[in-house]
C-alpha positions as CSV (number, residue, x, y, z in Angstrom):
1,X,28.4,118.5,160.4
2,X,27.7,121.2,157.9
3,X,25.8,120.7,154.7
4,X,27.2,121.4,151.1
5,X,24.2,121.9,148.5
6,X,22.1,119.5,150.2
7,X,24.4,116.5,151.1
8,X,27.0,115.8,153.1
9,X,30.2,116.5,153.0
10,X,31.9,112.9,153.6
11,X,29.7,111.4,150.3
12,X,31.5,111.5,147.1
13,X,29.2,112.5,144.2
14,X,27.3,110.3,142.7
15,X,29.1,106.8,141.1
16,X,28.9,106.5,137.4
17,X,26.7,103.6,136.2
18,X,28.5,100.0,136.1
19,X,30.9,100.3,132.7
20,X,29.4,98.0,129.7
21,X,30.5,94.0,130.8
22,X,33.6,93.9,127.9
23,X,34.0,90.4,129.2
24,X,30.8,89.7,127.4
25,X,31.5,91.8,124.1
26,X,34.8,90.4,123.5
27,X,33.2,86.9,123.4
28,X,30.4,88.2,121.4
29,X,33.2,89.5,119.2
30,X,35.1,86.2,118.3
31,X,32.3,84.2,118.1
32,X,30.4,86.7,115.4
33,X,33.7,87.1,113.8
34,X,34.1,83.2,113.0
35,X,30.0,82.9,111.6
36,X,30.9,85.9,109.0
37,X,34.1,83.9,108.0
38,X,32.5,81.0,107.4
39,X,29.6,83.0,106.0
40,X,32.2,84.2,103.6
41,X,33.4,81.0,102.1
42,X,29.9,79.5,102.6
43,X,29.5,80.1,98.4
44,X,32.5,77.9,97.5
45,X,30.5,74.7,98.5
46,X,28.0,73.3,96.3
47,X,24.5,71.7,95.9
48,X,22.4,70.7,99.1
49,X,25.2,70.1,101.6
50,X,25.3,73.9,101.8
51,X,22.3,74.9,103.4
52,X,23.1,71.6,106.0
53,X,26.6,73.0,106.9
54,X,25.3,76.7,107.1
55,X,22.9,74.8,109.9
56,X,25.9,72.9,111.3
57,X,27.7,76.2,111.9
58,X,25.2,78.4,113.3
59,X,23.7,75.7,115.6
60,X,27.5,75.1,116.8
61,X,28.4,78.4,117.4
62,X,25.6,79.3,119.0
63,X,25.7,76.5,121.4
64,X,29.2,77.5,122.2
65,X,28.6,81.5,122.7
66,X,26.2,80.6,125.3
67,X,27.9,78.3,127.5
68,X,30.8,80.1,127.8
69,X,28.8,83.8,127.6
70,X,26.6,83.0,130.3
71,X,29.7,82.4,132.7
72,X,30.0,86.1,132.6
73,X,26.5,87.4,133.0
74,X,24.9,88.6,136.5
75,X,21.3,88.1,135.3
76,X,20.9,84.4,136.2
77,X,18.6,86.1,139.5
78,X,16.7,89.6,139.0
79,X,14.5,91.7,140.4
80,X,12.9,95.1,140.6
81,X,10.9,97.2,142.7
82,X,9.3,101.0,143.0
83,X,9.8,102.6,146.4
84,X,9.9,105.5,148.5
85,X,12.9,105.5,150.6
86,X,15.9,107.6,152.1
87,X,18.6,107.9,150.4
88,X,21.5,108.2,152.7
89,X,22.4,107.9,156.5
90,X,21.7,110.4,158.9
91,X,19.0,112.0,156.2
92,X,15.4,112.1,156.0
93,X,14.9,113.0,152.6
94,X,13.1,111.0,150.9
95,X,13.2,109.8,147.5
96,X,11.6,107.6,144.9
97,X,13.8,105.1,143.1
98,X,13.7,101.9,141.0
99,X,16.3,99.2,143.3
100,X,17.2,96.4,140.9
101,X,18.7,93.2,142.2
102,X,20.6,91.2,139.9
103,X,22.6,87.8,140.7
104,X,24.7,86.0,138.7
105,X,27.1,82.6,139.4
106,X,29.9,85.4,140.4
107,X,28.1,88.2,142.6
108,X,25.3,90.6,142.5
109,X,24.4,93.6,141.6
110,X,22.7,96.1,143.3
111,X,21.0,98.9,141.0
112,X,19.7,101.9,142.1
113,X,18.1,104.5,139.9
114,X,15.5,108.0,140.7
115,X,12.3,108.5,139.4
116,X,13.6,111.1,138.0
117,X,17.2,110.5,137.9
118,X,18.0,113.9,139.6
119,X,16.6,114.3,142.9
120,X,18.3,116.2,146.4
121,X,20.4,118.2,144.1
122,X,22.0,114.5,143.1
123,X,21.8,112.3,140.3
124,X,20.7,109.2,141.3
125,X,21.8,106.3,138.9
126,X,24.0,103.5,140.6
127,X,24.8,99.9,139.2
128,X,27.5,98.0,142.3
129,X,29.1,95.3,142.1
130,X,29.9,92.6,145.2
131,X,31.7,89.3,144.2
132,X,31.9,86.4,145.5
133,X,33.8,84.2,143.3
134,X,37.5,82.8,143.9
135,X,39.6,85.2,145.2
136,X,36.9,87.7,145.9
137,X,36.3,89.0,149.5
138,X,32.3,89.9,149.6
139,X,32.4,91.7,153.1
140,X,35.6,92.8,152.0
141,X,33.6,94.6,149.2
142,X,30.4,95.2,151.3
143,X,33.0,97.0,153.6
144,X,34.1,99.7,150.8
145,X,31.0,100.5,149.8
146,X,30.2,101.6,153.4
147,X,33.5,104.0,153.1
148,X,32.9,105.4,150.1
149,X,29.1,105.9,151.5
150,X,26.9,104.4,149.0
151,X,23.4,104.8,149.2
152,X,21.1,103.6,152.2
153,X,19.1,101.0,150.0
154,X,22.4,99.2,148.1
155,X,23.9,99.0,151.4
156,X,21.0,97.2,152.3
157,X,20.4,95.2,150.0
158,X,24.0,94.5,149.9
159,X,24.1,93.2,153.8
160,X,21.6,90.4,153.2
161,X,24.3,88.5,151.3
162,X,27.1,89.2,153.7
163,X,28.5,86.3,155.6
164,X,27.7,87.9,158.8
165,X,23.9,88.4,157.7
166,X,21.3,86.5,159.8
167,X,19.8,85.6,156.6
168,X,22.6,83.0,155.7
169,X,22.5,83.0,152.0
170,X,25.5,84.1,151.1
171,X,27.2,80.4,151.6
172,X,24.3,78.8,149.3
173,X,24.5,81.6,146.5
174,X,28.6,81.1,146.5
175,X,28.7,77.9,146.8
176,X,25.6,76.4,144.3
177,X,27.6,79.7,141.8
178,X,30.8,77.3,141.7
179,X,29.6,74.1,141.6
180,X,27.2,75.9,138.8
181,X,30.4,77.1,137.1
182,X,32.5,74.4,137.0
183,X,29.3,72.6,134.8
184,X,29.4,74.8,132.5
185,X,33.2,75.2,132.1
186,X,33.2,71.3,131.7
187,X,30.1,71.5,128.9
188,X,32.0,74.2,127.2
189,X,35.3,71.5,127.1
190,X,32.7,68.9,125.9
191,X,31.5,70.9,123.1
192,X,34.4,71.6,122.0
193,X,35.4,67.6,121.6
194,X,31.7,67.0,119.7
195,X,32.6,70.0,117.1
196,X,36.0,68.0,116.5
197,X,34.6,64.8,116.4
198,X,32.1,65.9,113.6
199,X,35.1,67.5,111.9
200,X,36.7,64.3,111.6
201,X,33.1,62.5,110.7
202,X,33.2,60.1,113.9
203,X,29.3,61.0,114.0
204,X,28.3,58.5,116.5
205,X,31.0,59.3,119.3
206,X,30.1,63.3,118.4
207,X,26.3,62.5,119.1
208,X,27.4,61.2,122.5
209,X,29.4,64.2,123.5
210,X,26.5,66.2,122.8
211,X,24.4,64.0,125.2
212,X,27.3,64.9,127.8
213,X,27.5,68.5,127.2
214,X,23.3,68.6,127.7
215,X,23.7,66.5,130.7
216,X,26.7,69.0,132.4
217,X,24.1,72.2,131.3
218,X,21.1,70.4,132.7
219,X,23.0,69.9,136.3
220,X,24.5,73.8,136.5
221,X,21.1,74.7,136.2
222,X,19.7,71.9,139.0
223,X,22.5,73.4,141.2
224,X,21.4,76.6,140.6
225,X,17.6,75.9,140.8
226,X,18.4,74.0,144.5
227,X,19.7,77.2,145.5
228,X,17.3,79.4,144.6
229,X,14.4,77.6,146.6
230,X,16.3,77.8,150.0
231,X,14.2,79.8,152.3
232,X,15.0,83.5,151.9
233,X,15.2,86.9,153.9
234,X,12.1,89.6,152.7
235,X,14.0,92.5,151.4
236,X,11.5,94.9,152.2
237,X,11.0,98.8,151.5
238,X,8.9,100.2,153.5
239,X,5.2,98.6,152.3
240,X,6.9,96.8,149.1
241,X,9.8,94.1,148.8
242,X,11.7,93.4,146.3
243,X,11.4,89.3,144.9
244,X,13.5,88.0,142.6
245,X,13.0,85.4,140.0
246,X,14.7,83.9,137.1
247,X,16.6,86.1,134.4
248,X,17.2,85.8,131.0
249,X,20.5,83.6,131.7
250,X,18.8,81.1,133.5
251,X,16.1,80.1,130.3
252,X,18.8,80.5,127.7
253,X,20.9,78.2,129.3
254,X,17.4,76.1,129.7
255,X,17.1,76.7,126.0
256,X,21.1,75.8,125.1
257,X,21.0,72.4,127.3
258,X,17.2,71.3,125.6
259,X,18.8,72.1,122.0
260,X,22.0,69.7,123.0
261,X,19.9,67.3,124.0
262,X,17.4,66.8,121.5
263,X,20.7,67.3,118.7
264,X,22.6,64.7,120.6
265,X,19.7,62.0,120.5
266,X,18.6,62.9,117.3
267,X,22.2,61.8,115.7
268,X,22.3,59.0,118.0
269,X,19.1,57.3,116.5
270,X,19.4,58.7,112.8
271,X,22.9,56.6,113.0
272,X,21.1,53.5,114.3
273,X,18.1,53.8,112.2
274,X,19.2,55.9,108.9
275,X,22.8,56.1,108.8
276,X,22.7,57.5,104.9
277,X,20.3,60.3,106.1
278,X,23.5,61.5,108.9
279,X,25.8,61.2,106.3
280,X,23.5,63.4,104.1
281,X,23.1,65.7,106.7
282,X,27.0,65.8,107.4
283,X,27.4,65.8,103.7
284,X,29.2,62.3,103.9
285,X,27.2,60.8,101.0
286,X,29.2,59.3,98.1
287,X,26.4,58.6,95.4
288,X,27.5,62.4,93.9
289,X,31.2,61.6,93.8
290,X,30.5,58.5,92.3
291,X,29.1,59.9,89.6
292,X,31.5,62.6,89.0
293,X,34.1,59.9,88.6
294,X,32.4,58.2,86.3
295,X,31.2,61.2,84.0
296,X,35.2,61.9,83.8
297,X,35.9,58.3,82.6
298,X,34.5,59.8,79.0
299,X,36.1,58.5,75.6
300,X,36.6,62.1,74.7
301,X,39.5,62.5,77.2
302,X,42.5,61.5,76.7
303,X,43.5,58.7,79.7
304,X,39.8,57.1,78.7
305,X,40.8,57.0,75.3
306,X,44.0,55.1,75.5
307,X,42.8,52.7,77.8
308,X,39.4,51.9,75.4
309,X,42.7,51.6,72.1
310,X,44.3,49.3,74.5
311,X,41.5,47.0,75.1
312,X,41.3,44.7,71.6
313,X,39.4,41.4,71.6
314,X,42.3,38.4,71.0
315,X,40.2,37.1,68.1
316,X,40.6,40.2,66.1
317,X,44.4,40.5,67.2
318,X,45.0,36.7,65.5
319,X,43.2,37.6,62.5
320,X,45.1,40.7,62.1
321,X,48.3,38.4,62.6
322,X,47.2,35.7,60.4
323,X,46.0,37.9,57.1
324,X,49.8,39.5,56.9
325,X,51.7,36.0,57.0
């Protein structure tokens, strides 16, 4: 085998990082695109109930965008590690990289980036995907990575997760990543009920789908956390090894199914305790439109007016009658 510029000639050149996750941005999209239209007619209501249904919104939105962003992300799992390694079969050169390892409910990702990025005559900057979701074939993937000859240290990092790895993880991660799933596809249905439940001022019922959708957060992340303290294979690079912990999906969705909690008890006992504070709060409170009704009951209108000309005592009305006859 003859060499071409210092690699081989059945390696195609060097894979283009992993394309910006449009899944993610689209979602991103609509959700900023509702909070600025609501922003917009967010002048049109008046006094206090303003700033409580700017609250409303953002909370709601938020709480949304993440249960159903977070579906998406491969972050849930991540690690990194510096080491001196070769780069691809039947090689000795040697080179130093950055591996990044990056799991999410629907695969990994296996990163791989020089220090410096060109190294060998090759730029060195690789982001791979391998699924594992429904419908997805992970050897299947883990099989076309080895024909398109990815590096030595994906490939390896990539067969710890195969089915036929002695490590057996690869059932745990897939399975715990769709039981992990399905939670938060059913919180996201949930959430959905509390935000038209509050629409239509049925507080109590709302409060208690809000209770639900924390409880079906809480349990994708124990399914998740089960998982990821099953005994594990060292992924190891020559003196180092690369250990994972969790990622910034894992405490947001932490974060998301705390905040539905706390929201969902808090309207719970405020409706047992201080109904008219909820109703403040949900701008329910009908001491100001009692008052506007009666400030347009004035004697300087019209209607008012008539109706005050119409109301005569009876003793006046017979001595009116009498004093003509």
């Amino acid at each position: 085998m003859t060499l071409w510029n210092g690699s081989y000639p059945f390696y195609p050149g060097a894979n283009a990082c992993f394309p910006f996750d449009t899944t993610r941005a689209v979602i991103i999209t609509v959700f900023l695109s509702m909070l600025v239209t609501f922003i917009i007619i967010l002048p049109g209501i008046r006094g206090r109930g303003r700033l409580f249904w700017f609250l409303r919104l953002v909370l709601g939105l938020s709480v949304g965008a993440v249960v159903l962003t977070v579906q998406f992300t491969r972050d849930w799992e991540m690690g990194w590690v510096q080491a001196n390694t070769s780069y691809k079969s039947f090689s000795h050169a040697q080179v130093n990289v950055d591996i990044g390892l990056h799991i999410g409910l629907a695969g990994v990702n296996i990163t791989l980036r020089g220090n410096p990025v060109n190294q060998i005559n090759e730029t060195i900057n690789y982001n791979e995907h391998f699924p594992w979701n429904f419908g997805a074939d992970y050897d299947r993937s883990y099989s076309e990575g080895l024909e398109k000859g990815l590096p030595s240290p994906i490939l390896y990092v990539a067969e710890k997760f195969s089915t036929q790895s002695p490590c057996a993880v690869h059932r745990q991660y897939r399975i715990a990543g769709h039981y992990a799933s399905l939670m938060l596809w059913l919180a996201f249905c949930t959430w959905l009920i509390s935000i038209l439940l509050f629409s239509m001022s049925i507080l109590l019922y709302g409060g208690h789908m809000l209770l639900l959708t924390a409880t079906l957060i809480l349990f994708s992340l124990l399914f998740f956390f089960t998982m990821r303290n099953t005994p594990k294979c060292p992924i190891q690079f020559g003196p180092v090894s690369l250990r994972t912990d969790y990622g910034e999906s894992f405490w947001l969705t932490l974060a998301t199914g705390l905040l539905c909690l706390l929201l969902g008890l808090g309207i719970i006992i405020l409706n047992s305790v201080q109904p008219e504070k909820l109703k403040i709060i949900f701008s329910l409170d009908k001491s100001s439109e009692e008052e506007v009704w009666d400030k347009s009951c004035l004697p300087a209108e019209p209607s008012c007016s008539a109706q005050h000309v119409l109301m005569v005592p009876l003793g006046e009305l017979c001595q009116m009658t009498t004093t003509q006859l």
